[in-house]
Backbone bond lengths (Angstrom), bond angles and torsions (degrees), N, CA, C in turn:
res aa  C-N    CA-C-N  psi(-1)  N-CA   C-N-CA  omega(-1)  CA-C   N-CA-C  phi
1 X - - - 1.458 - - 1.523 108.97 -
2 X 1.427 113.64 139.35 1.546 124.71 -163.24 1.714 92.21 -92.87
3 X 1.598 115.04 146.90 1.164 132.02 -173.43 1.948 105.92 -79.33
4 X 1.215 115.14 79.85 1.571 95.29 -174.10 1.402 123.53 -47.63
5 X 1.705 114.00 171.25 1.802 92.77 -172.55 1.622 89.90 -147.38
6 X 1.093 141.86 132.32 1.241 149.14 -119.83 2.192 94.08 -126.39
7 X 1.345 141.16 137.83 1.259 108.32 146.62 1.207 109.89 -69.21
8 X 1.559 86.28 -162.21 1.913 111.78 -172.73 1.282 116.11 -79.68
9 X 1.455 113.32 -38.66 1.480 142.53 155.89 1.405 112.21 -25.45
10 X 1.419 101.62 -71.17 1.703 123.45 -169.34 1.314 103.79 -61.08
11 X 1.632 125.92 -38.83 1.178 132.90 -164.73 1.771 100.87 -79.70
12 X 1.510 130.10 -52.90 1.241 146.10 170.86 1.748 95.97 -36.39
13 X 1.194 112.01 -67.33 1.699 120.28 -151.98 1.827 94.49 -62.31
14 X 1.515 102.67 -35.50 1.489 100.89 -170.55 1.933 105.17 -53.17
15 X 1.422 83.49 -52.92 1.423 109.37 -162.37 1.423 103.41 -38.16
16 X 1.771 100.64 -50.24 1.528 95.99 -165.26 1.584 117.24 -82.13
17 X 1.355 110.77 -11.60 1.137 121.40 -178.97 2.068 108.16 -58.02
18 X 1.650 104.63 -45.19 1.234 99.47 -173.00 2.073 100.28 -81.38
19 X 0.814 108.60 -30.79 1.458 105.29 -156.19 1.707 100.55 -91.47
20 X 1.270 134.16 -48.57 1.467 120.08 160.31 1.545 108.90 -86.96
21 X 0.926 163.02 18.12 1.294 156.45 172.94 1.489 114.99 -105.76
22 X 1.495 95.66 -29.79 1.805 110.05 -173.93 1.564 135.37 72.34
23 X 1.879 81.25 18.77 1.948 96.94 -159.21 2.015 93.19 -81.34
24 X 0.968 138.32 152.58 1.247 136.80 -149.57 1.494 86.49 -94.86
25 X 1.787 104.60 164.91 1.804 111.97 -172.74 1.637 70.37 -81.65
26 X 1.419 153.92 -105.02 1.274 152.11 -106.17 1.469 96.88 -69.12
27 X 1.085 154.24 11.52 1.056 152.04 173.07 1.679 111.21 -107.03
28 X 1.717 104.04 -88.88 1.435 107.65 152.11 1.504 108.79 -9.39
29 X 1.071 146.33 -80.22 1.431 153.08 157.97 1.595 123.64 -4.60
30 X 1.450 97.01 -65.79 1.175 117.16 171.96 1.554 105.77 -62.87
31 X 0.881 90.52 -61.55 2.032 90.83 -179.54 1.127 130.00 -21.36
32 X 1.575 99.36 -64.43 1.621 151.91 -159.65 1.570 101.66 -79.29
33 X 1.684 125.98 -48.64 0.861 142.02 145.15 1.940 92.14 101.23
34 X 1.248 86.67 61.98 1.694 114.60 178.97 1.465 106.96 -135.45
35 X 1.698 102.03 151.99 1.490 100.81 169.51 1.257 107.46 -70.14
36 X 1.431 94.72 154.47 1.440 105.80 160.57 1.847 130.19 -38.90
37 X 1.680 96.37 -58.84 1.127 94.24 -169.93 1.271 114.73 -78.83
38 X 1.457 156.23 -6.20 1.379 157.47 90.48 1.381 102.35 14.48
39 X 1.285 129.70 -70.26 1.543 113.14 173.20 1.098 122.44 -33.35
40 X 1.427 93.39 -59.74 1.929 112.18 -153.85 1.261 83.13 -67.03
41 X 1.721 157.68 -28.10 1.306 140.61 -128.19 2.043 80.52 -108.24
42 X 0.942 87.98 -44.15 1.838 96.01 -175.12 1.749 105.91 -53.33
43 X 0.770 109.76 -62.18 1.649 140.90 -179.23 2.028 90.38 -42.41
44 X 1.143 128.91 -63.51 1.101 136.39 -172.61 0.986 100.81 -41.48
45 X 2.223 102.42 -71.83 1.170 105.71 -167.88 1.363 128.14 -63.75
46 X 1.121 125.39 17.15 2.019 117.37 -153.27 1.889 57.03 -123.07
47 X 0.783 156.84 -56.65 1.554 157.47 -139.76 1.752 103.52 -74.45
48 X 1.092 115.13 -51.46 1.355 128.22 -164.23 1.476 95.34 -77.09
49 X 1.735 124.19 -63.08 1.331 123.84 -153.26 1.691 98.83 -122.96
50 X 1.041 140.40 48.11 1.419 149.31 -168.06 1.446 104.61 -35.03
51 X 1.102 107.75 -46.04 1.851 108.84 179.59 1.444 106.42 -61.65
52 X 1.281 105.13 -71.60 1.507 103.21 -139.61 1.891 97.52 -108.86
53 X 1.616 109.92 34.76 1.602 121.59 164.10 1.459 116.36 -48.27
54 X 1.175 96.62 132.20 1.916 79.76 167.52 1.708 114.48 83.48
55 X 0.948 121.30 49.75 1.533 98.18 -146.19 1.668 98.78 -89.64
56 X 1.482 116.41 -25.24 1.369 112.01 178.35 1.296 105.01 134.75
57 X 1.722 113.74 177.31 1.460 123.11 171.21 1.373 119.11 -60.95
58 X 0.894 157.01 163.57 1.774 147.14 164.62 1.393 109.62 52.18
59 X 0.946 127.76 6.47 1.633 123.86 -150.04 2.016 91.09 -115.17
60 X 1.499 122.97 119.16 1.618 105.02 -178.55 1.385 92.27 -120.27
61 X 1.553 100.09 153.92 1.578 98.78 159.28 1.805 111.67 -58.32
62 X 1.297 104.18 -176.94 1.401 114.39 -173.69 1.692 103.68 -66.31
63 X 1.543 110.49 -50.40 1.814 119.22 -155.40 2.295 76.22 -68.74
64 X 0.918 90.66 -67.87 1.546 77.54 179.05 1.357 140.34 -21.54
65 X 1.155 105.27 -34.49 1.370 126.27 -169.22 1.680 125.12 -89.87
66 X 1.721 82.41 -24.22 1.352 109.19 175.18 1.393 105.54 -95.96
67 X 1.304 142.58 -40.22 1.275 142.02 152.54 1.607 112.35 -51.71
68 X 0.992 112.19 -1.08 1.993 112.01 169.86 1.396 99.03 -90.18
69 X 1.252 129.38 -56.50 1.209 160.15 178.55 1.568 107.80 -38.56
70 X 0.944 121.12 -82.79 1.360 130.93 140.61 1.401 136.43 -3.95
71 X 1.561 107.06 -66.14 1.367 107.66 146.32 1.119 131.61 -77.31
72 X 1.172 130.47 -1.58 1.800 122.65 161.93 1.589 110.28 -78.63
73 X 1.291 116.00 -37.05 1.242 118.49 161.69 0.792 159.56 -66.52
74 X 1.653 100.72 -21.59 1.898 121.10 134.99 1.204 135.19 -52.62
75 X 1.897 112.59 -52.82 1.333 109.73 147.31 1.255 151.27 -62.23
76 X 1.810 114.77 8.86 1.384 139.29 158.46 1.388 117.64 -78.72
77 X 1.650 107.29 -44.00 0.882 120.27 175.26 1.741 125.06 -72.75
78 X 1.033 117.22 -24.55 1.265 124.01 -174.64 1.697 103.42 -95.97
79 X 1.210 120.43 -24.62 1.537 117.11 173.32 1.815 110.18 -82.96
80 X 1.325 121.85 -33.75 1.616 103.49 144.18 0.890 133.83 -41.60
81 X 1.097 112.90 -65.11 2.064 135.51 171.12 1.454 87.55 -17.06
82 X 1.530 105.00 -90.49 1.704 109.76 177.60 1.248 135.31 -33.36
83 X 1.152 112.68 -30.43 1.522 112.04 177.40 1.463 113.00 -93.52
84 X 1.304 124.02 -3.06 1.111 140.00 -168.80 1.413 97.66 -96.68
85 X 1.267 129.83 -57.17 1.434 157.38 169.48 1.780 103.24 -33.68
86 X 1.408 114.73 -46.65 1.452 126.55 -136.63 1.817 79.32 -102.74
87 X 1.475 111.32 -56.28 1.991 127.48 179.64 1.477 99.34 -38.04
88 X 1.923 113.78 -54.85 1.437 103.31 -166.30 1.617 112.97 -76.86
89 X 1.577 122.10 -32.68 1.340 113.50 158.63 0.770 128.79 -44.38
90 X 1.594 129.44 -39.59 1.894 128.39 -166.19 1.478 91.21 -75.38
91 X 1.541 123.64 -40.02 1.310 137.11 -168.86 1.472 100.11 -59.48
92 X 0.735 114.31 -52.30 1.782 122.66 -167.86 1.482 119.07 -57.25
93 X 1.272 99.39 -52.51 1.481 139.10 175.55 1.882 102.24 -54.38
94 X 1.000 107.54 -50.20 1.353 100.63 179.85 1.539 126.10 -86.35
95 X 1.402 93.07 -22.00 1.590 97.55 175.72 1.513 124.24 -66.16
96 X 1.514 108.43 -31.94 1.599 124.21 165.08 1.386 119.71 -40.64
């Protein structure tokens, strides 16, 4: 079974449907023919970050982006480490 993938649109209209309309998430749901908790997860998010909900495929918030960032720079950092690690052994090794 294929992972469906919703736009931003679809996700917005849902949103507003339960929260100004007053139509219930287990219903809406039912309707819509979504889990429940997929609603409720949407519903949060349009709640928490109203602007920038939903933001898309490829598309990260900022803290995200900076946590990508972050980890590339750990794994830069940690493959010096190693080679650095590996230089002072060969180094060591020969000085004996």
């Amino acid at each position: 079974m294929q992972r469906r993938k919703f736009s931003r649109e679809f996700k917005l209209e849902v949103v507003k449907l339960v929260r100004e309309r007053g139509v219930s998430v287990s219903q809406a749901a039912r309707d819509l023919d979504l889990h429940e908790n997929v609603l409720r997860k949407w519903v949060r998010e349009q709640a928490a970050e109203p602007g920038s909900a939903f933001p898309g495929h490829g598309v990260m918030r900022p803290e995200q982006q900076e946590i990508e960032r972050l980890r590339r720079e750990l794994a830069r950092m940690k493959a010096e480490r190693d080679i650095l690690k590996k230089a002072a052994a060969y180094f060591a090794r020969d000085s004996i």
